[in-house]
C-alpha positions as CSV (number, residue, x, y, z in Angstrom):
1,X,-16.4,-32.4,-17.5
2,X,-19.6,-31.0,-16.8
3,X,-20.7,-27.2,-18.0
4,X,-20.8,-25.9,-14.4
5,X,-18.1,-27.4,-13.3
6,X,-16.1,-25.7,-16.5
7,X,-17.4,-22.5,-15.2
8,X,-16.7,-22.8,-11.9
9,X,-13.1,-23.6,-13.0
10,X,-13.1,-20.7,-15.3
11,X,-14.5,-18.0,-12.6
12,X,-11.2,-19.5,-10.0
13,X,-9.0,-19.3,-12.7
14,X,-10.0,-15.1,-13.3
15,X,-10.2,-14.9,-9.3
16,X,-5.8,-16.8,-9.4
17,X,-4.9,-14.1,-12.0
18,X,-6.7,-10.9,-10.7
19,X,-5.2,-11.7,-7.0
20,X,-2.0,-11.8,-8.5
21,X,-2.2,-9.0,-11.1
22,X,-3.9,-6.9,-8.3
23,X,-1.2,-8.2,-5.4
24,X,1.5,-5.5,-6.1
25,X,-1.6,-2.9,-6.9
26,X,0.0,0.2,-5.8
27,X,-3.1,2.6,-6.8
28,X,-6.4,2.8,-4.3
29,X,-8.0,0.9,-6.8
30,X,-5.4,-1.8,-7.3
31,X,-5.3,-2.1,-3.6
32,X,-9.3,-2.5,-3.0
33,X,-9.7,-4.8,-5.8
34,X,-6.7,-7.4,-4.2
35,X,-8.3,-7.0,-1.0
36,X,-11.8,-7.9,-2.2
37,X,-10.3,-11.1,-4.4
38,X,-8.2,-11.8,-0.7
39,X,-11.2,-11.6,1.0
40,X,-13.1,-14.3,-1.3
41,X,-10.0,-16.6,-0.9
42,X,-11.2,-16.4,2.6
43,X,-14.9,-16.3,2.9
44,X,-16.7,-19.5,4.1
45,X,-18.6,-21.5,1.8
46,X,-22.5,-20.2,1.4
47,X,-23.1,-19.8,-2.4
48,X,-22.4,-21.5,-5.3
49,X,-19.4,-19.6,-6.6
50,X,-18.2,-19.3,-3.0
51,X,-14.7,-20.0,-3.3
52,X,-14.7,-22.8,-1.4
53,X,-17.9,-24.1,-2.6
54,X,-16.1,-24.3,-6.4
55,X,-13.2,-26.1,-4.5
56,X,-15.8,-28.9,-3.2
57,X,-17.3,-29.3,-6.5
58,X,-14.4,-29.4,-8.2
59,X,-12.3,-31.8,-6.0
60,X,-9.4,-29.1,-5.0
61,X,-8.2,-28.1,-2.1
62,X,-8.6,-25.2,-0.5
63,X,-6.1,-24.5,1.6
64,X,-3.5,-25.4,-1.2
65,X,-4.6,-22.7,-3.0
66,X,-4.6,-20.8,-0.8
67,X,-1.2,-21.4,0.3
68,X,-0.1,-21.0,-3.4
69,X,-1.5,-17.7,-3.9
70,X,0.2,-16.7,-0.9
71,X,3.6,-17.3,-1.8
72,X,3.3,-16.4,-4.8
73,X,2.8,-12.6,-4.3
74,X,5.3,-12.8,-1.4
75,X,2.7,-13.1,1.5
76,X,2.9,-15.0,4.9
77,X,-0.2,-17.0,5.2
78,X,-2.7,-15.8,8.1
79,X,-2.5,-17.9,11.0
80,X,-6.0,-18.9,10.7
81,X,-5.0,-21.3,7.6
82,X,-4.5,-24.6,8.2
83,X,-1.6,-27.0,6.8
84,X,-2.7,-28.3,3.5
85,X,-3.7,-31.8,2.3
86,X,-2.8,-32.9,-0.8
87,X,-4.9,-32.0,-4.0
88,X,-5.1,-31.4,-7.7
89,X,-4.6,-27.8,-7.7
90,X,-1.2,-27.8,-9.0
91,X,-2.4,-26.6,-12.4
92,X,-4.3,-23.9,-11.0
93,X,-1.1,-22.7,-9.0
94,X,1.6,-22.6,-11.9
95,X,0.5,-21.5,-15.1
């Protein structure tokens, strides 16, 4: 696999386990910092660590993830998410 792509895995991976050490955060802190990772799950793809961006390069999908993450922490998905296709992300989504 190629370096960026190793590093683009490795920055998603961080981004999976800070949104769900941060999901229950029941300090300010805890709270802003699940809110920002939330909000990166959801921001549109305009950099190259953009979450979505990393998904692209890496051949995941998205909304999988997404979906993941979601029940994971005990979430209903936003409306706005559409159903997923299916992708590789499974060993991002059950460690």
């Amino acid at each position: 696999m190629e370096p960026i792509k190793r590093l683009m895995l490795a920055a998603l991976d961080r981004a999976v386990s800070d949104f769900r050490t941060y999901s229950a955060g029941p300090t300010r802190r805890g709270k802003r910092l699940f809110a920002d990772g939330d909000g990166w799950f959801h921001s549109p793809a305009a950099a190259p660590f953009d979450f979505e961006t990393i998904c692209d390069a890496t051949g995941l999908e998205p909304d999988l993830i997404r979906r993941g993450l979601r029940s994971s922490v005990g979430c209903a998905p936003p409306a706005t998410i559409a159903p997923a296709v299916a992708g590789g992300a499974g060993a991002i989504l059950h460690r």
